[in-house]
C-alpha positions as CSV (number, residue, x, y, z in Angstrom):
1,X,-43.0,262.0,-104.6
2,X,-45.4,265.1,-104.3
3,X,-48.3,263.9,-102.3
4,X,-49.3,267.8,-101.8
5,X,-51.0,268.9,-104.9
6,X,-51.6,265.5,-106.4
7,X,-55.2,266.0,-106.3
8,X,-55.3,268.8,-108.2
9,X,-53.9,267.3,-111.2
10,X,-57.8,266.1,-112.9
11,X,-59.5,264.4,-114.3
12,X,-57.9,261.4,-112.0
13,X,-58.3,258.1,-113.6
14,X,-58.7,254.9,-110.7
15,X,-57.8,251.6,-111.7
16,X,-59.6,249.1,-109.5
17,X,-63.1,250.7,-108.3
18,X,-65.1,247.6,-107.9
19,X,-69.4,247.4,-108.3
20,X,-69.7,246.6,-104.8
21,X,-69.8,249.6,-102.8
22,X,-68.3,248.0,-99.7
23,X,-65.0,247.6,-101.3
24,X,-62.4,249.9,-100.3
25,X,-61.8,251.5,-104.2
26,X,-65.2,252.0,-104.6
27,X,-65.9,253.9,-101.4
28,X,-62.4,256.3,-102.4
29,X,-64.2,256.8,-106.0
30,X,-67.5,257.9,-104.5
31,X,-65.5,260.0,-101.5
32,X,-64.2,261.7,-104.7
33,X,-66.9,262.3,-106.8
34,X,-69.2,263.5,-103.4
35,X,-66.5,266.2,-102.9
36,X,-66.3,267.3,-106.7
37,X,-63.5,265.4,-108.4
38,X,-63.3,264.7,-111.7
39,X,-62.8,261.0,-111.9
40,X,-63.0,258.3,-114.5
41,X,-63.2,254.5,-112.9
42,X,-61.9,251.8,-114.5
43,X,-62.5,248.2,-114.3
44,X,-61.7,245.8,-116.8
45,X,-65.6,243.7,-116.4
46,X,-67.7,246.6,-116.8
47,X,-69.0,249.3,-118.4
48,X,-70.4,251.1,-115.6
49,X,-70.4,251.8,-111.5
50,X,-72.7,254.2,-110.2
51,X,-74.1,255.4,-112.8
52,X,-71.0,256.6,-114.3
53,X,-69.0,255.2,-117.2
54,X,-66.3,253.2,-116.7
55,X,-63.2,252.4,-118.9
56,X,-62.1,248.8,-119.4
57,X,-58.6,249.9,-118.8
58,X,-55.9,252.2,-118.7
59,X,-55.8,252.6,-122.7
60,X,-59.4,253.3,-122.9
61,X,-59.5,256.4,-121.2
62,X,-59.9,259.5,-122.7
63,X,-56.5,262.1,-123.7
64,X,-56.3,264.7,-120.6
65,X,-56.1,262.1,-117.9
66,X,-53.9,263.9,-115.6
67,X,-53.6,261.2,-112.9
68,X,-53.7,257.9,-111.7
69,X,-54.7,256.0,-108.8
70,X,-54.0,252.2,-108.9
71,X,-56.0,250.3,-106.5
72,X,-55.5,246.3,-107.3
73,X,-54.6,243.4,-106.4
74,X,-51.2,243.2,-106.4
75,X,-50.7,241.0,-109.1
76,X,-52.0,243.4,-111.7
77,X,-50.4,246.8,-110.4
78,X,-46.7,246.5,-112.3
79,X,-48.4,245.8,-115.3
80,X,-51.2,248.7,-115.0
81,X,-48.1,251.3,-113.9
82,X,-46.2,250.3,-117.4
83,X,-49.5,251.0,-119.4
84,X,-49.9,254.1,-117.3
85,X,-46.5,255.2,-117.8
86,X,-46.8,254.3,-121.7
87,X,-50.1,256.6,-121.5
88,X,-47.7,259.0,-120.4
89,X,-49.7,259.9,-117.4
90,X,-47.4,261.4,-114.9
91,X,-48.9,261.5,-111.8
92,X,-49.6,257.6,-110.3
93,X,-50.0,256.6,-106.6
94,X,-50.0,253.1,-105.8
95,X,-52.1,252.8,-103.1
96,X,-50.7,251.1,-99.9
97,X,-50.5,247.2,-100.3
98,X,-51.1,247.4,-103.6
99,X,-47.6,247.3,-104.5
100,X,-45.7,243.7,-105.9
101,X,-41.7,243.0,-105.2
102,X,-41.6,244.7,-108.7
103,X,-42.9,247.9,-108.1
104,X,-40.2,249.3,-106.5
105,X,-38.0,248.6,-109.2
106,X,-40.3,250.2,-112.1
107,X,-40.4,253.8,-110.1
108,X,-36.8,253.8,-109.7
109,X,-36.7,253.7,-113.7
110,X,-39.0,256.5,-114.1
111,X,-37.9,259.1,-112.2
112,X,-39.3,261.9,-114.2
113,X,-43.4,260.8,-112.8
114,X,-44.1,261.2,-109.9
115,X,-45.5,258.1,-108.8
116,X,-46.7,257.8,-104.9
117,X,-46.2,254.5,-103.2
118,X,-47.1,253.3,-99.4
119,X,-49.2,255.9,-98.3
120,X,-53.4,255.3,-97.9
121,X,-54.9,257.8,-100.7
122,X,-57.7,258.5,-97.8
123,X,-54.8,260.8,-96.1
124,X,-54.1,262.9,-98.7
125,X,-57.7,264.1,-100.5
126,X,-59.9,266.3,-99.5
127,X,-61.1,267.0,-97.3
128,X,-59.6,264.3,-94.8
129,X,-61.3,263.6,-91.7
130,X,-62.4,260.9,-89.1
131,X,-59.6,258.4,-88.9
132,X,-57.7,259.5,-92.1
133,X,-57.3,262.6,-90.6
134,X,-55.4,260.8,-86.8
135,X,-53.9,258.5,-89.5
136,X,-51.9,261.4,-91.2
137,X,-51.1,263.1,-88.3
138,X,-49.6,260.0,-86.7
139,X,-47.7,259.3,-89.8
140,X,-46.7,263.2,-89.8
141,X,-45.0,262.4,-86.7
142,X,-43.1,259.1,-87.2
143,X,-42.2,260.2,-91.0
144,X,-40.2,262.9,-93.0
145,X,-42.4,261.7,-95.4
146,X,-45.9,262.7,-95.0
């Protein structure tokens, strides 16, 4: 699972950005979109968040989609990662504690995406800082996987 240059792979789709700007999705789209990304939100009950047009779902957005970001509930994310795999989107991180008993068991089965699981997307994009930033180095140190 490259974490590295995951980022770089745009226009980045993310599943879960609510309307209320305290929620954690929402605050990672507008981190995004304040540092230049190319992103596409999508929420299932509306059309837009802030001031930017959203998809319905995963289906709905437009051929070029490089990657995916699923932040949800985790009730919803195996069946968003099997339309996002259908899409043939091949970059998808799950963000941490999004992921059901299930999930494990769908990214074994499709090997050839790279699909990110149990790490905080705040880590990895850029530019990190403030907490993030001690996050990652912490986890630098206590993982082979950072």
């Amino acid at each position: 699972m490259d974490k590295s240059n995951f980022f770089d792979n745009q226009p980045i789709a993310i599943i879960g950005v609510s309307r209320s700007k305290k929620k954690f999705a929402n605050m990672f789209f507008s981190k995004l979109i304040n540092n230049g990304y190319n992103v596409l939100p999508v929420n299932p009950n509306t059309d837009d968040i802030n001031n930017t047009k959203c998809y319905r779902d995963i289906t709905n957005v437009p051929e070029g989609v490089q990657s995916a970001i699923i932040i949800t509930h985790h009730k919803h994310t195996d069946k968003i990662l099997e339309d996002t795999i259908k899409r043939g989107i091949k970059n998808i991180w799950i963000q941490q504690k999004s992921e059901s008993t299930r999930t494990k068991d769908i990214v074994a089965q499709n090997t050839d995406f790279n699909i990110i699981t149990n790490s905080c997307v705040f880590m990895y994009a850029k530019p990190v800082n403030g907490m993030h930033r001690f996050h990652k180095f912490i986890k630098s140190m206590i993982s082979k996987d950072n």
